[in-house]
Every structure is written in structure tokens, then in C-alpha cells.
C-alpha positions as a printed Julia matrix, in Angstrom:
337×3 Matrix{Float64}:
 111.15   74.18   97.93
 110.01   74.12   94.42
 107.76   71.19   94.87
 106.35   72.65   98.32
 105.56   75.92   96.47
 103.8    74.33   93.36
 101.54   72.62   95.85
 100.77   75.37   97.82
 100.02   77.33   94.38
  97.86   74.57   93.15
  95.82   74.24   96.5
  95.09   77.8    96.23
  94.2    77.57   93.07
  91.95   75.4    93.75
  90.39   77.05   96.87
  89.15   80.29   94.35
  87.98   78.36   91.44
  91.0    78.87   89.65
  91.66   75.49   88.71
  90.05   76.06   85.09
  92.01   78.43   83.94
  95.01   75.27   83.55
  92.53   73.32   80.81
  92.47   76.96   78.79
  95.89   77.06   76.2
  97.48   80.29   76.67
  95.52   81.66   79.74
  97.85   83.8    82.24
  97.39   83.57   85.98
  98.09   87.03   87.9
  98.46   86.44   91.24
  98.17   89.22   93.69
  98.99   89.73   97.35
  96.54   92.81   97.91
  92.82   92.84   98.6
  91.68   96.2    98.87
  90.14   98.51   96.27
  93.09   99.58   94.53
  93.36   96.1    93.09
  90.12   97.33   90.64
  92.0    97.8    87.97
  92.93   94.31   87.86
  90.01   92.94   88.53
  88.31   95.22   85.94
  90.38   94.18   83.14
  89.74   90.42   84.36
  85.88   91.07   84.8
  85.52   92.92   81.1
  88.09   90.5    79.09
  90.45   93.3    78.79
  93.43   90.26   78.25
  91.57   88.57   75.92
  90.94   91.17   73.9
  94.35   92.15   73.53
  95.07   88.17   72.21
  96.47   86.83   76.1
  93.67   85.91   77.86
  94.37   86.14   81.71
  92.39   85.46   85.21
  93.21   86.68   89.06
  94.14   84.36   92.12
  94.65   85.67   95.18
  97.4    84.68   97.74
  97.38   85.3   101.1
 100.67   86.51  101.84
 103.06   88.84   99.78
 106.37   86.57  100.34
 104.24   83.78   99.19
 103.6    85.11   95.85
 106.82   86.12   95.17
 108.67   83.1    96.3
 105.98   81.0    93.48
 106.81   83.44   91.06
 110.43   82.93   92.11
 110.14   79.6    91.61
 108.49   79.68   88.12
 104.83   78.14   89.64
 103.57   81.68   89.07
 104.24   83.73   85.57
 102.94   86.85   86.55
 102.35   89.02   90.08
 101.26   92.1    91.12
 102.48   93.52   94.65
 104.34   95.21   96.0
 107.53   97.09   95.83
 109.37   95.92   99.5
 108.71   91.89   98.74
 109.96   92.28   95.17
 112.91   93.98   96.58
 113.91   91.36   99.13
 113.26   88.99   96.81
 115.7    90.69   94.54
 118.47   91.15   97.4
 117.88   87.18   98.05
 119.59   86.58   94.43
 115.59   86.45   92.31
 116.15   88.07   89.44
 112.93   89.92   89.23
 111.48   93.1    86.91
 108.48   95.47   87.71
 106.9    96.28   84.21
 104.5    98.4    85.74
 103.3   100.44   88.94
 100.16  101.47   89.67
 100.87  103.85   92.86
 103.9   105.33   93.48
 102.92  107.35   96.85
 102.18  105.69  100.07
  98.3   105.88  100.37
  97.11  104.15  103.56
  96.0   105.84  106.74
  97.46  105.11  110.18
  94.13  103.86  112.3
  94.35  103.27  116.36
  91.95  102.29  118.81
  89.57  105.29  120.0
  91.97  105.6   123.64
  94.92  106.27  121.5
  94.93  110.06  120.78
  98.48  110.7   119.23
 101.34  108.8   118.03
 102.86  109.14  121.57
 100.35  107.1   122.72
 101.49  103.53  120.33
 104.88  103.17  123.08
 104.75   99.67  123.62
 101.06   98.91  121.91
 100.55   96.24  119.44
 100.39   97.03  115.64
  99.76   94.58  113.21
 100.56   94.28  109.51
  99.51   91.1   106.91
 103.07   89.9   106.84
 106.82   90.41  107.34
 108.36   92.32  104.99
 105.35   93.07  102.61
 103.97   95.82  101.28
 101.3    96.9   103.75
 104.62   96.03  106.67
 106.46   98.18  104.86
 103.65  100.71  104.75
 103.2   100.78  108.37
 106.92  101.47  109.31
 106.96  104.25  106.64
 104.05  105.27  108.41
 105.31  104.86  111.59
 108.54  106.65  110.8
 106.75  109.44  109.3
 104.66  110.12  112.9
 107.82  110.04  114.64
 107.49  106.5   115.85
 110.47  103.66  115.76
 108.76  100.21  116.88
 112.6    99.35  118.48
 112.93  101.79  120.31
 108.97  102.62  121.55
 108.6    98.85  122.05
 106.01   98.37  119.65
 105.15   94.99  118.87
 104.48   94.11  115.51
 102.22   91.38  114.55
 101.23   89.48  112.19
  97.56   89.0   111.66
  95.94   88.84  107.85
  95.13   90.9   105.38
  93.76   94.21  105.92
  90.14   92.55  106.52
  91.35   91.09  108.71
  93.64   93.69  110.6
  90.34   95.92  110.59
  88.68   93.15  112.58
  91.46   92.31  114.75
  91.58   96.41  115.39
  88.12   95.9   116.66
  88.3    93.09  118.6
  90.72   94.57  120.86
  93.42   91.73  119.5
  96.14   94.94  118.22
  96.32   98.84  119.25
  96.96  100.09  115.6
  97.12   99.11  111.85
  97.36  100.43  108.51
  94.97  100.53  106.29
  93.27  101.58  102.91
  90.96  104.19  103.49
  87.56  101.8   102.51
  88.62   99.83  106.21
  89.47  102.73  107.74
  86.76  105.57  107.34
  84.28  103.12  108.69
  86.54  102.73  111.6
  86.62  106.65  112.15
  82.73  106.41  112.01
  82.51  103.91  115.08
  85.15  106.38  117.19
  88.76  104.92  116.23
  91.26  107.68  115.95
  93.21  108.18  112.46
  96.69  109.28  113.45
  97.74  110.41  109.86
  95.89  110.43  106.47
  98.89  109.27  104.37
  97.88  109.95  100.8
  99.06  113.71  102.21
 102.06  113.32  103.14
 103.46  112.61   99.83
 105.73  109.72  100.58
 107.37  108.37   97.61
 106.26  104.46   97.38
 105.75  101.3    95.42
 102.86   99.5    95.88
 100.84   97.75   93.36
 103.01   96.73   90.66
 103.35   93.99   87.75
 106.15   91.72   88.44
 107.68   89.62   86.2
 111.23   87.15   86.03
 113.47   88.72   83.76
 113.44   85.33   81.51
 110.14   85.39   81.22
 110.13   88.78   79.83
 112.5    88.08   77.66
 111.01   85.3    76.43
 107.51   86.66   76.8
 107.26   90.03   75.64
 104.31   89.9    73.46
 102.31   88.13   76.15
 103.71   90.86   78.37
 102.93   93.58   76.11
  99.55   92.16   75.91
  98.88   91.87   79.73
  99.97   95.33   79.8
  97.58   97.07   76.99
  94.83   95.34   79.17
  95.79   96.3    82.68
  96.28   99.95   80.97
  92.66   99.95   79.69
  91.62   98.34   82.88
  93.18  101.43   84.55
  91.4   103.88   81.84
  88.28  102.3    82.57
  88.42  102.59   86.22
  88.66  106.29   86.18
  86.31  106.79   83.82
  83.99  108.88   85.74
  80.97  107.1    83.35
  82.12  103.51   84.94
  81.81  104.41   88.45
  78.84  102.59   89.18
  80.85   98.87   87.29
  84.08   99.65   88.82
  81.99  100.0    92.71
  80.28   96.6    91.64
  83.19   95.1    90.77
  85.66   95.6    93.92
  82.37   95.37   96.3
  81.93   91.8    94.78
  85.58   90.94   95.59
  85.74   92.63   99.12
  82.3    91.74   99.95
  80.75   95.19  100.63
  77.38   95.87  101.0
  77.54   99.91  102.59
  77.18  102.17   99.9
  78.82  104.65  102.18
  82.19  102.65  102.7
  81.89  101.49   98.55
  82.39  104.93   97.85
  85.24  105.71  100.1
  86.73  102.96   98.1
  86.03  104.54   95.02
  87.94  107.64   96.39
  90.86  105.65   97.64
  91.37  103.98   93.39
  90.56  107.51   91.81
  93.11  109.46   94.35
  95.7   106.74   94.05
  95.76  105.42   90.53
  98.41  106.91   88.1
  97.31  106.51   84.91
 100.39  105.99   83.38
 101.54  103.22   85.77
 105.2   103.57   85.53
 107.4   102.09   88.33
 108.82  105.1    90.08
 112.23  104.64   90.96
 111.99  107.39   94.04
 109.53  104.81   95.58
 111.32  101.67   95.15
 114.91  103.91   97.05
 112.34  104.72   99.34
 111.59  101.55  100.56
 115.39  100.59   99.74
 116.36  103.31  102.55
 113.85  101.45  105.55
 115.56   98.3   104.59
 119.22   99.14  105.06
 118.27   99.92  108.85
 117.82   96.04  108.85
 119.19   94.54  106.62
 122.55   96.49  105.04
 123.01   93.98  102.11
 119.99   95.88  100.51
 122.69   98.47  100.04
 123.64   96.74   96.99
 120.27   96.33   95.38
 120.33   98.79   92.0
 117.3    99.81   91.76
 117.27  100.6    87.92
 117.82   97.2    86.99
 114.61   96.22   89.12
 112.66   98.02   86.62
 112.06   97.73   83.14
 109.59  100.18   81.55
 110.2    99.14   78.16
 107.28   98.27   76.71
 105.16  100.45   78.22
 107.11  103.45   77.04
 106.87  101.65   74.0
 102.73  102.03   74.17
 102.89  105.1    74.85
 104.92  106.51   72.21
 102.74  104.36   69.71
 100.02  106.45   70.71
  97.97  103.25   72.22
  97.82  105.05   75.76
  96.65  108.45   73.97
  93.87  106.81   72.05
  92.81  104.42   74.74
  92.02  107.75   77.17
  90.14  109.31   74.35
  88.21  106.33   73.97
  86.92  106.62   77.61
  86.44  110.65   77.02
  89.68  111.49   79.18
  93.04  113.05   78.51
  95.87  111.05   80.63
């Protein structure tokens, strides 16, 4: 399993233009599961040598599939992730003994998005709704959302499929190949545009969650916690810079480069999505991670067991922060966090 998952890693690796980041001593690889525009922060820090400047120089891969990442970073072929709360928590019921430094939303943010005949939730008995993957974050997402419109797929008969990312799930949506999706609100505003019906804006309904988060193996962070500490002062100005209302115009270049936008229009519904969503102290909320805990006992009751305190360790990141580091980086950028 190791070996399978260290060639999968490097062939991905290899498929982004990754592969030089092996020849650079000390360079991190953060993998992430995501693509939408909430991963800016990352990407940000990445683009501006946030990492480096903070003395661990680090670069982004993406990989495809949430269970994917985690099972490398199981496995030791990946250092450091950032996903999302439900595949770190299965992970962590399968015996991994995994920590989330970090969170960067901790409220379920997506909007539920049907095809224009489907009017109300009533209307998803027995349709097809697809998701990236079983038992990741934008899965997990959807039957949150799902619950929270009154819908269970087991009992409505809805089928649940797996099709891609949410690219992909917004093309699939308008192909006719699934009834309904979930999706970040830079898919699905343009999908409102062409007629498809929004059956709940999420972001209101205040559902605790855990989404994008920075996910370590507690060895690692043992072993590691200056490289950690270092990762985290440059995600933390990555985040400060985002919301910088002055860096608008960077941080829209930056995630339209990596999602390959070229509308203006659905850029800065993106932009929206990152500034509504973004904590700027990214602490893991524990009320998110029970959250998701609760929707996995209906499946699976060993999850029952997880303790969700021990999944997170704040540590050094409450340690920044009573340093002043988080205080001074927000002035910096002209902003009080």
C-alpha cells in the first residue's frame, strides 16, 4: 500500500510540475484536495514566497481526490495536507493518527445547485447528485446540505455519484449527466445566470463545519514544529494578504490562474466566496469537526469513539498569537483581525 501510494504521489507530482521541488533541500510539499477559490490563501502564500520567507520554503500539488491525500499523508509520502475535516476524521477512526494545526472555515459555505426543472428540495426524490468523492469534504458538504433541506438520500432514493471535482460536477450539472451538486459559489452563480435553480445559499444557514484545514501526523509535528510553525506564520500572512482589501486585484489573478477563469463577473463571485468564508484566525473549530462526527455515526457508529480534541492541536498557533505575530502581521496589511 505504501509503495502503491508513493507512486501514485510521485506520478502526480510529476503531472503539475512538481517534480522540482524534490532537488530543493528543505522544500515542503502541501498537498490539497480542494480546487476552488477558498484555496487562495494557499496559493497566495505559495505565489508571494510567504514559506520562504518565514525560513521553510514550501510549494502546492494538487490531488484529485480527498481520501487520496490523506491516505499519502497517512503513509508518510506526503508531510503536509490541507482538506478537509470528514476525510481527516475517517482517517482518524481507521487508526491514522492525524492533527489539524489549522482551519481556515469553520461554517459550511457551499450552495445547493439543481437543474432549472427542479424547483424545491421535494423535487431531488430519486434524482442523481454528485459529489468529488466518498467520504470527502465536498460529500460531506452535500449530505449536510441535504439534511439541512430536509432531504435523506436513503430514504428519497437519491443516488449519489461520484464525478470530479467541483469543475467538474458544474459540467456534469450541465450536461444533464446528475440532477444536483454542491458547489462553491464561483461554479454556482454562473449556473443561476444560465437558469439552474439554487435550493439553499449555505453560507446562511450557519452550519458549524470543517473544511479547509492544515493536516499534519502527530510525529511529524512533534518532530517538526519549527517547520510547522513556519508553514503556519506563512499560511497566516497568506490569509492576511488575501483579505486585504488593497490585494484584491493579486489575490483574483492568482485563483483565476489556478481555476482557469477568464469572466470577470464569476472572478469576483469568487472573491466574495474567500472574503465571506475566511476566518482570519484559522483555528480548527471543534463544533465543526462534532458536526461532521454526528453525520458519520448514522453510518458508521465506530466514529462514536473518535475524540475530537485530540484531532486538534492549536498549539502553535495560539502560540503566534499571543507573541503578537498575528497582531502585527494585520497591521502590516492596514487591518485589525
Amino acid at each position: 500500500m505504501r509503495a502503491a501510494l508513493a507512486i501514485v504521489f510521485a506520478c502526480l507530482v510529476w503531472v503539475h510540475g512538481e517534480a522540482r521541488a524534490a532537488s530543493a533541500p528543505g522544500k515542503i510539499v502541501i498537498a490539497h484536495a480542494a480546487m476552488n477559490a477558498r484555496v487562495a490563501p494557499l496559493w497566495v502564500a505559495e505565489d508571494h514566497g510567504f514559506f520562504a520567507k518565514y525560513g521553510t520554503p514550501a510549494s502546492t500539488i494538487f490531488i484529485r481526490q480527498a481520501p487520496i491525500l490523506v491516505a499519502a499523508l497517512t503513509a508518510g509520502d506526503v508531510k503536509v495536507g490541507y482538506t478537509g475535516g470528514s476525510s481527516v476524521l475517517a482517517a482518524v477512526m481507521g487508526g491514522a493518527d492525524l492533527k489539524m494545526v489549522a482551519t481556515l472555515t469553520n461554517r459550511l459555505g457551499y450552495d445547493l445547485v439543481a437543474a432549472p426543472s427542479i424547483k424545491t428540495s421535494k423535487d431531488l426524490r430519486g434524482k442523481r447528485f454528485g459529489v468529488q468523492s466518498i467520504g470527502g469534504t465536498l460529500w460531506m458538504a452535500g449530505m449536510l446540505g441535504l439534511e439541512h433541506v430536509g432531504i435523506d438520500p436513503n430514504r428519497d432514493d437519491v443516488k449519489v455519484l461520484v464525478i470530479g471535482d467541483q469543475t467538474v460536477l458544474a459540467q456534469a450539472l450541465e450536461a444533464g449527466h446528475i440532477d444536483a451538486t454542491i458547489l462553491d459559489g464561483v461554479f454556482s452563480r454562473r449556473l443561476k445566470q444560465k437558469g439552474y435553480t439554487i435550493l439553499s445559499e449555505l453560507y446562511d444557514s450557519g452550519i458549524p463545519f470543517s473544511g479547509q484545514a492544515i493536516v499534519v501526523r502527530a510525529p511529524y509535528l512533534q518532530e517538526q514544529r519549527g517547520t510547522m510553525e513556519n508553514i503556519l506564520k506563512g499560511l497566516v500572512e497568506g490569509i492576511a494578504f488575501t483579505l486585504a482589501p488593497k490585494n484584491k486585484a493579486q489575490v483574483i489573478a492568482t485563483f483565476s490562474k489556478h481555476l482557469k477563469i477568464s469572466d470577470p463577473a464569476v472572478a469576483e463571485e469568487g472573491y466574495i466566496d474567500i472574503v465571506r468564508n475566511t476566518d482570519r484566525v484559522p483555528y480548527a473549530g471543534p463544533d465543526g469537526l462534532r458536526n461532521i462526527q454526528r453525520f458519520m455515526k448514522l453510518r458508521t457508529p465506530a466514529a462514536e469513539k473518535i475524540k475530537i480534541n485530540e484531532v486538534i492541536d492549536d498549539s502553535i498557533l495560539k502560540g503566534l498569537e499571543r507573541s503578537g505575530f498575528v497582531a502585527r502581521l494585520y497591521e502590516s496589511y492596514g487591518m485589525k483581525y
